[in-house]
C-alpha positions as CSV (number, residue, x, y, z in Angstrom):
1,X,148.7,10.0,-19.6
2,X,145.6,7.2,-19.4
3,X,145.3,5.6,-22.0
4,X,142.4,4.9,-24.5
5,X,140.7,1.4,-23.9
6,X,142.4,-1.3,-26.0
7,X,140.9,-4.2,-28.4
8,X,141.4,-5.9,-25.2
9,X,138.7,-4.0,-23.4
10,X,136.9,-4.2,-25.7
11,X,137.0,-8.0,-25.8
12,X,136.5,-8.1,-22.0
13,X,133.5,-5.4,-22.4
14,X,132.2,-7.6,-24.6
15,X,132.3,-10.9,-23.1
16,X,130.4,-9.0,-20.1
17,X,127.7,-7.8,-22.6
18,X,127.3,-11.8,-23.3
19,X,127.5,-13.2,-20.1
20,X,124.4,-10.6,-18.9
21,X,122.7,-11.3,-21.9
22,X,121.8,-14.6,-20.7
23,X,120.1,-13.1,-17.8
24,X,117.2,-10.5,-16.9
25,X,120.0,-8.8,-14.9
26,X,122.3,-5.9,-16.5
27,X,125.1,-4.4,-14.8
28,X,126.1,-0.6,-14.2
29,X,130.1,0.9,-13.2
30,X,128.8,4.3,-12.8
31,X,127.2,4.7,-9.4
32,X,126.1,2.2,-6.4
33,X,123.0,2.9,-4.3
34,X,122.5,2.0,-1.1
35,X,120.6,2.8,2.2
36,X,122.6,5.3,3.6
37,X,125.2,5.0,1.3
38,X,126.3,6.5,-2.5
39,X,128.8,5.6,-4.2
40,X,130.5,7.0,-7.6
41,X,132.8,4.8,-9.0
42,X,133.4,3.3,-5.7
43,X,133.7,6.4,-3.8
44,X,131.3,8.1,-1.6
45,X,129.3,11.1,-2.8
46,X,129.9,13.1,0.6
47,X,133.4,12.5,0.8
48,X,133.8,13.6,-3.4
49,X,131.4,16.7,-2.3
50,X,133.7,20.0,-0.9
51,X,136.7,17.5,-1.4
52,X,136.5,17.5,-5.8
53,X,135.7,20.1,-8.3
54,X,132.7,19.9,-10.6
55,X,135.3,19.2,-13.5
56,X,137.2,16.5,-11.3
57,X,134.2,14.6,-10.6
58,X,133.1,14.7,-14.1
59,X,136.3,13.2,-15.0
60,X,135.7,10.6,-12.7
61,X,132.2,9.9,-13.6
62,X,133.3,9.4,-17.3
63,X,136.7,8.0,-17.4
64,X,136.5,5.8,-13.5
65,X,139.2,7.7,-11.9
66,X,140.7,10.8,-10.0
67,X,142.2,12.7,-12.0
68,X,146.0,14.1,-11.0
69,X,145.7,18.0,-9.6
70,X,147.5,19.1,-13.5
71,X,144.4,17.0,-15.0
72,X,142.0,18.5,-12.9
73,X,142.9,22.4,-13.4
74,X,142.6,21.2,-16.8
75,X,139.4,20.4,-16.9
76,X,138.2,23.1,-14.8
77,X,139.6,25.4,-17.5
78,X,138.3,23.6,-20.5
79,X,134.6,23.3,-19.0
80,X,134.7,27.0,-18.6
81,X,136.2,27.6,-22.4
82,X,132.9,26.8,-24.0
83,X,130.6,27.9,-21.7
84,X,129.3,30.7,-23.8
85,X,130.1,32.2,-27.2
86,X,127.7,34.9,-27.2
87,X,124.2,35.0,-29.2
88,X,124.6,34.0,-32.5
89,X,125.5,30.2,-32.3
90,X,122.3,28.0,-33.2
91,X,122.1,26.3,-30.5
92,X,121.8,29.6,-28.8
93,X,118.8,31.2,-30.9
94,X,117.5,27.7,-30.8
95,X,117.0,28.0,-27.0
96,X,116.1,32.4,-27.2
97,X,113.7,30.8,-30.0
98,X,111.9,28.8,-27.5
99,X,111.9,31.0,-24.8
100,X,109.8,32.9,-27.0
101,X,106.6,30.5,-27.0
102,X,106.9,30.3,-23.0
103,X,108.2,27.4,-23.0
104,X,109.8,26.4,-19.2
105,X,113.3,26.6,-19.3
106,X,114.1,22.7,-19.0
107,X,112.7,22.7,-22.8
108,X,114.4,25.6,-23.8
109,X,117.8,24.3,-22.7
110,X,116.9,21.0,-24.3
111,X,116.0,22.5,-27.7
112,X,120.2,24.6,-27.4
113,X,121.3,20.6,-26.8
114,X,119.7,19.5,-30.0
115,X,121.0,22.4,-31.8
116,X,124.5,20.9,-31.9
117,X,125.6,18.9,-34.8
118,X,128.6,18.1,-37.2
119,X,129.0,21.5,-38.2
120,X,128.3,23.1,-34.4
121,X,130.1,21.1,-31.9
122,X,131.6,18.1,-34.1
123,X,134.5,19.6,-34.8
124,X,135.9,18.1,-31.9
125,X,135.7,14.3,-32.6
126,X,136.8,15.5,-36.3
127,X,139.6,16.9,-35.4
128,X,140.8,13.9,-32.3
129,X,140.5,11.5,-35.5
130,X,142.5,13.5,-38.1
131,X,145.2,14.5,-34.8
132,X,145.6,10.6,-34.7
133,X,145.7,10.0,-38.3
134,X,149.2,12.2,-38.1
135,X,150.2,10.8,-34.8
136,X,150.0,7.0,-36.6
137,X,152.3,7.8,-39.6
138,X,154.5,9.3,-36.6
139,X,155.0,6.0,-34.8
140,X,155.8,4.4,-38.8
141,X,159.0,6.8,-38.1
142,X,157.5,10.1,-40.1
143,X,158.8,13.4,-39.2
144,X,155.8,15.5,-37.1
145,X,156.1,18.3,-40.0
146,X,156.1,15.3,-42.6
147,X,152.7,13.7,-40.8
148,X,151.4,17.2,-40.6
149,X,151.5,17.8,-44.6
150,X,150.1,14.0,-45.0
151,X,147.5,14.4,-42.9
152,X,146.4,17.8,-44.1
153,X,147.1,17.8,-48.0
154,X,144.4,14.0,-47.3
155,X,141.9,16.0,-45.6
156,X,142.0,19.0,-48.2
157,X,141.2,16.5,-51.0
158,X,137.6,16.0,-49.2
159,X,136.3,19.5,-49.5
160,X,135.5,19.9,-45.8
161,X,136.9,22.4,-43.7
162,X,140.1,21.6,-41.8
163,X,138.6,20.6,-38.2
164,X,140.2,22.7,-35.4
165,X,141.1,25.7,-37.6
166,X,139.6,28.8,-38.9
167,X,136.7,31.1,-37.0
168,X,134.0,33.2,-37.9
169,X,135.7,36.2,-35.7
170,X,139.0,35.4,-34.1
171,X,142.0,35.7,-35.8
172,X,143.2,34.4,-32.6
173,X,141.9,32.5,-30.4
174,X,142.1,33.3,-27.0
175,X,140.5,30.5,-25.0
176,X,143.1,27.9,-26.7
177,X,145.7,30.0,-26.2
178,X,145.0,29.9,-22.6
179,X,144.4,26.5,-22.2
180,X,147.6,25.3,-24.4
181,X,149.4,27.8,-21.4
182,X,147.6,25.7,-19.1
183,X,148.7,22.3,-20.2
184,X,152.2,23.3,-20.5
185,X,152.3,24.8,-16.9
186,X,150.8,21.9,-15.4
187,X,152.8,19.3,-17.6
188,X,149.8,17.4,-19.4
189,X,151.0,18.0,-22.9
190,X,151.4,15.6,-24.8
191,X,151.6,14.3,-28.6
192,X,148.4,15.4,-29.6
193,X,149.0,19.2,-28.9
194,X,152.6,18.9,-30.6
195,X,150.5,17.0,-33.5
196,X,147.9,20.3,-33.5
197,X,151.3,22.7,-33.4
198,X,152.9,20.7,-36.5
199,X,149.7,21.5,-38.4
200,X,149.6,25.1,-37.7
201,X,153.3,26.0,-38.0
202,X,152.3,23.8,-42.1
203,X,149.4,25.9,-42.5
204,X,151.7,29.5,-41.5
205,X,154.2,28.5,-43.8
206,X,151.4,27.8,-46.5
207,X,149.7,30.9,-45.9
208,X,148.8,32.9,-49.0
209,X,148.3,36.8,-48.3
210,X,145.2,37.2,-49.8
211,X,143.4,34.3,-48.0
212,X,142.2,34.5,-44.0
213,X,144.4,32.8,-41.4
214,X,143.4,29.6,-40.0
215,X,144.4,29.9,-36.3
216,X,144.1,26.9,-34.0
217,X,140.2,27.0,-33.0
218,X,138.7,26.2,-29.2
219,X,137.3,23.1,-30.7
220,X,141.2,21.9,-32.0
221,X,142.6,23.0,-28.4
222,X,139.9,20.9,-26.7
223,X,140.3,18.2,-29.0
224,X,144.1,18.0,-28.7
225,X,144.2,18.2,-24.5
226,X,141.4,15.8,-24.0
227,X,142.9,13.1,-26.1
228,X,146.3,13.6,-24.6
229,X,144.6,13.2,-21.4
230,X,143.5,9.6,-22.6
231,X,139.8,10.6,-23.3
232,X,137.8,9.0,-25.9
233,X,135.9,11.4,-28.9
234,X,132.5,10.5,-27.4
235,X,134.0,11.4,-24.0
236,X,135.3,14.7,-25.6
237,X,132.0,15.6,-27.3
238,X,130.0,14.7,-23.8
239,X,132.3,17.5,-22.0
240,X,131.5,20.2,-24.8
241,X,127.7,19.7,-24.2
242,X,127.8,19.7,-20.4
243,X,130.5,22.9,-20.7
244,X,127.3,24.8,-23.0
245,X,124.4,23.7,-20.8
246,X,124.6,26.7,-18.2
247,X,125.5,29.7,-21.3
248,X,122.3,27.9,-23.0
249,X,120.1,28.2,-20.0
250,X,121.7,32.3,-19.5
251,X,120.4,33.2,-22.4
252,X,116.8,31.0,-22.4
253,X,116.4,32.7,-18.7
254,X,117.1,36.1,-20.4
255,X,115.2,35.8,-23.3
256,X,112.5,35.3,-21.2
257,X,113.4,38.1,-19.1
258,X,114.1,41.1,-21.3
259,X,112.3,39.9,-24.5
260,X,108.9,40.2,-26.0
261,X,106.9,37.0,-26.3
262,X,106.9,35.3,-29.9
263,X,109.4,37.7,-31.6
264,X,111.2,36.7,-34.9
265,X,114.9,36.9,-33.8
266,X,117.9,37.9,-35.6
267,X,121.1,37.4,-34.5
268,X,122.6,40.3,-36.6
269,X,120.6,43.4,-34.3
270,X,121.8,42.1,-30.8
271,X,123.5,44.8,-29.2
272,X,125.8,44.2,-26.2
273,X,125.3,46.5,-23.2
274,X,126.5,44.0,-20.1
275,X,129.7,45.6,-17.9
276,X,132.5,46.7,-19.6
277,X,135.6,44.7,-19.6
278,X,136.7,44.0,-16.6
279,X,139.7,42.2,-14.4
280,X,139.2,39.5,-12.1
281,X,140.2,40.3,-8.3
282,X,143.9,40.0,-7.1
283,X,142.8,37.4,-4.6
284,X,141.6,35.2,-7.6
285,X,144.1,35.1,-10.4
């Protein structure tokens, strides 16, 4: 797996800062431009283009390399996990609300991207921190069940909701199971997913009959594959926002569409009536 930048780095990263500091100039990794020429982290734009995946590439453009074909399907999968959750999320009705004035669509989708927070879409970097805070008291020799108790009985004592457990309507999540499947197939599991197990086999065994079941949540599957793939929380949280744009936009365009100007929306009166389930062709599963 990549690993996270180290102290080191950091130091270096710094000492750069300094050095440029002293000068009107500032320096850029990301992308080179030149007549004729376009460069992404060193490689040329038309050969990435029909050669990488939109999810490759954006693993390129936010760690600095290729990732391996495993990786890759990975993040292909996990871009397409979040890419809509129907229309009752806020950022959602915030982007249906502005569709509403007539506002063009660029400012509706930018109004959805606002609408995410620490209680809609922070899970994620929530729940990479506390996965690491068990993971830690594993390398001091703890048993993964033992750091999974730790870990959760500390996190109970602040009042907030265990990150990457519990939803509003599954009881099971399909989209991490799917993408734990995923990461097992293609061999990119690591300690963070068996970190993420150790907690939920805990909270089984702690279950009390008369309280909901906390299943594993998209946001703690997300959370668990992108760090053992060596991404930062930023990095994580980055990938849920870019994942969101293009549901965000679906339902701005449609509001827009279908829906009288100015309305007062309520998410409790939407009524599906899209195709019925469905299977995807032979040719593509």
């Amino acid at each position: 797996m990549k690993p996270r930048p180290t102290e080191l780095d950091a130091a270096t990263s710094a000492a750069r800062h300094q050095a440029s500091d002293t000068t009107d100039e500032w320096r850029t990794a990301l992308t080179c431009i030149e007549p004729n020429k376009i460069l992404v982290r060193g490689y040329p734009l038309d050969e990435i283009m029909g050669r990488l995946t939109f999810g490759e590439a954006i693993y390129l453009l936010l760690v600095g390399e290729i990732p391996s074909p495993g990786m890759g399907r990975v993040m292909e999968a996990l871009l397409v996990s979040f890419i809509d959750h129907g229309a009752t999320p806020p950022s959602t009705l915030a982007a249906r609300n502005t569709a509403t004035t007539g506002a063009p669509l660029r400012a509706c989708v930018a109004a959805g991207v606002l609408g995410f927070g620490r209680y809609h879409g922070g899970d994620i970097e929530s729940c990479m921190a506390f996965l690491d805070a068990g993971l830690e008291l594993v390398r001091r020799g703890a048993l993964y069940r033992d750091a999974a108790a730790e870990i959760v009985d500390r996190w109970s004592e602040t009042g907030d909701a265990l990150p990457g457990f519990g939803h509003r309507f599954h009881s099971r999540d399909p989209r991490a199971a799917r993408l734990f499947q995923m990461a097992l197939e293609l061999e990119v599991e690591g300690t963070h997913i068996q970190m993420l197990r150790a907690v939920e086999m805990l909270l089984h065994a702690r279950h009390q009959p008369d309280t909901p079941p906390l299943p594993i949540n998209i946001d703690g599957a997300i959370a668990a594959v992108c760090s053992d793939l060596g991404m930062p929380p930023t990095v994580a949280n980055a990938l849920f926002i870019i994942s969101r744009v293009p549901g965000i936009a679906a339902h701005a365009q449609e509001e827009r569409d279908r829906q009288r100007p100015m309305r007062q929306i309520d998410p409790k009166d939407h009524i599906y009536d899209g195709p019925s389930e469905r299977r995807l062709p032979e040719r593509r599963k």
